[in-house]
LUMGUZA-415895 format. One record per residue: residue number from 1; residue in one letter; chain; x, y, z of N, C-alpha, C, O, CB in turn. Coordinates in Angstrom, 3 decimals. Atoms other than C-alpha are relative to their C-alpha. Glycine has a CB too. Layout:
<pts>
k_r_c_n_u_n_v_n_w_ca_u_ca_v_ca_w_c_u_c_v_c_w_o_u_o_v_o_w_cb_u_cb_v_cb_w
NUM_A_A_X_Y_Z_X_Y_Z_X_Y_Z_X_Y_Z_X_Y_Z
...
</pts>
This chain:
<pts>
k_r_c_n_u_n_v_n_w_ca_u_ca_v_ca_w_c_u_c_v_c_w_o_u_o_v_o_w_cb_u_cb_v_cb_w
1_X_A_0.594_1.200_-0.566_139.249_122.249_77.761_1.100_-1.028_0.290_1.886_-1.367_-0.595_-1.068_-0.590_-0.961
2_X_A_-0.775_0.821_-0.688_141.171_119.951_79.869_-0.480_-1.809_-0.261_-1.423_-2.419_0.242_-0.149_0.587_1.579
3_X_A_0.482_1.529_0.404_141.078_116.214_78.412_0.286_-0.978_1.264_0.876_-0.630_2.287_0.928_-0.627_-1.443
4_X_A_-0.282_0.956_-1.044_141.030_112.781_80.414_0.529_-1.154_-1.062_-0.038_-1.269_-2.148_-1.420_-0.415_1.061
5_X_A_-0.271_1.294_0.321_143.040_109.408_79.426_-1.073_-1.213_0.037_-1.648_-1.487_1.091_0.989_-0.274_0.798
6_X_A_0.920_0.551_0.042_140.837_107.028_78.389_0.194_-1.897_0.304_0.768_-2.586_-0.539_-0.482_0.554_-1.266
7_X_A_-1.103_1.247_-0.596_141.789_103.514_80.071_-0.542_-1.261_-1.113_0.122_-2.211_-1.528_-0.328_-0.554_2.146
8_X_A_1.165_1.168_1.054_139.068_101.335_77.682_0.515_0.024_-1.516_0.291_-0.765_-2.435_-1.987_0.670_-0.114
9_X_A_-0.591_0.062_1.529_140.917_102.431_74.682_1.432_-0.741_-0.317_2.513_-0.773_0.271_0.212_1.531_-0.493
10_X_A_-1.963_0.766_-0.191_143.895_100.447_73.564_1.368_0.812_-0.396_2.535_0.606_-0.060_0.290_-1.479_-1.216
11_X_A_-1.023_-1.375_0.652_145.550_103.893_71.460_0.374_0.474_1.446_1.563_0.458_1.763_-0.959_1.529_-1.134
12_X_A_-0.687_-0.757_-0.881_145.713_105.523_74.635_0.857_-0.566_1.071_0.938_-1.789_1.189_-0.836_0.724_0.527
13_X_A_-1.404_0.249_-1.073_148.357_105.184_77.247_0.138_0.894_0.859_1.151_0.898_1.558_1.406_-0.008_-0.607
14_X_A_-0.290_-1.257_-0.805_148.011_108.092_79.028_-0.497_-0.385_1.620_-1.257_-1.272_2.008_-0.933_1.429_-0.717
15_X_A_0.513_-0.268_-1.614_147.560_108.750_82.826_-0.841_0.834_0.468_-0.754_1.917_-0.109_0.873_0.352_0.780
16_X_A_1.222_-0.803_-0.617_144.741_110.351_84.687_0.713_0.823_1.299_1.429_0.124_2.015_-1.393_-1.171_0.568
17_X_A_-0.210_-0.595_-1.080_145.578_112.646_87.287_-0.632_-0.828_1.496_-1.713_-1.341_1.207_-0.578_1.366_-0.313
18_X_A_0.281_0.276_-0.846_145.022_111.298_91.025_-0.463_0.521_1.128_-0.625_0.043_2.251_0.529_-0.395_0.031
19_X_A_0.227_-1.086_-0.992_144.056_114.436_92.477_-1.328_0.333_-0.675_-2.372_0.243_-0.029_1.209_1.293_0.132
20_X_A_0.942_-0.825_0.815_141.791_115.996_89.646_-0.589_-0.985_-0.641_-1.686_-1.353_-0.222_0.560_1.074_-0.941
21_X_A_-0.083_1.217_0.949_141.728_113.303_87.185_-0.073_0.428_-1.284_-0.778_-0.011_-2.192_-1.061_-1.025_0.186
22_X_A_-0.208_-0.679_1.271_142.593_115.242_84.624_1.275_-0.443_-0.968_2.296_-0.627_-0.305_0.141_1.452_0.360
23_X_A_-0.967_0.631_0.213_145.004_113.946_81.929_1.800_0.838_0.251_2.284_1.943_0.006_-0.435_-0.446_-1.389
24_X_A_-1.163_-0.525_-0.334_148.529_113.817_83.216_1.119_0.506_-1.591_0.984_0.070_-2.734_0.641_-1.271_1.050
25_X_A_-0.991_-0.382_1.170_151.386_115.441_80.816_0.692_-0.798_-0.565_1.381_-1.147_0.393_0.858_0.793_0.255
26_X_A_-0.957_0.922_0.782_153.418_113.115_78.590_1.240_0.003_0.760_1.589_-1.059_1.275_0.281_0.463_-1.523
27_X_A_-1.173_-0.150_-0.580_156.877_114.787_80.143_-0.611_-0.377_1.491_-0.326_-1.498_1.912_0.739_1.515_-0.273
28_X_A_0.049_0.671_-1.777_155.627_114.356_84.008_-0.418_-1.370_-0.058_0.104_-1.992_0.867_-1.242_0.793_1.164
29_X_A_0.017_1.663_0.043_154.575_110.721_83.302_0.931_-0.605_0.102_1.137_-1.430_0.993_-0.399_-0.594_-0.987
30_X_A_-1.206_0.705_0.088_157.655_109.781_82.184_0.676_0.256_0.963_1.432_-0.628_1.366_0.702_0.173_-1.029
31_X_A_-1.185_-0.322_-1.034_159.479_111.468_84.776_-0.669_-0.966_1.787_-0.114_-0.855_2.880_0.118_2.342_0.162
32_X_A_0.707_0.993_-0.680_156.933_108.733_86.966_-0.948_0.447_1.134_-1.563_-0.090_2.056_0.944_-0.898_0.505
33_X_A_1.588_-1.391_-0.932_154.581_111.883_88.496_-1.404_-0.761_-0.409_-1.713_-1.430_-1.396_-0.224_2.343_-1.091
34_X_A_1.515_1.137_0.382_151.015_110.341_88.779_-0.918_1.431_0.293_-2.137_1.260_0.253_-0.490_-1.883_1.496
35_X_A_0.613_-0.684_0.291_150.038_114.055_89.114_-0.657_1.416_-1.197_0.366_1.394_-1.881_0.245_-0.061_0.724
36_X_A_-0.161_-0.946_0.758_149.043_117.054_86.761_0.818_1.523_0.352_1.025_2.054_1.443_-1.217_0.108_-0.313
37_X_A_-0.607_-1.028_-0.796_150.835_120.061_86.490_-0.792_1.013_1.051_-0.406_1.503_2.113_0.613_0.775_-0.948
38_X_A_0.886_-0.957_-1.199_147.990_122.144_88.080_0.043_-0.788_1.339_0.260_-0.096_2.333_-1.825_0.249_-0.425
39_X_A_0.378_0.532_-1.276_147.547_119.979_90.816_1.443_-0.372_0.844_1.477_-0.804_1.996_-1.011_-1.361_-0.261
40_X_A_-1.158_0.330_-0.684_151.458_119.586_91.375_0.643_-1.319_0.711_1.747_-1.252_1.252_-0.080_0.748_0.770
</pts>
């Protein structure tokens, strides 16, 4: 099961995918990718 970043929470920090909206990877975030790896 493929999780989502939750923007309403203040713990999370994560990114949503912009294609899928599936949560993006920790390493491609940082590297300033706004997509997931499936979606490339």
């Amino acid at each position: 099961m493929r999780s989502f970043a939750d923007p309403f929470a203040g713990e999370d920090d994560g990114a949503n995918c912009l294609r899928c909206g599936y949560l993006v990877e920790a390493a491609r975030e940082k590297r300033g990718l706004l997509t997931c790896a499936a979606c490339g």
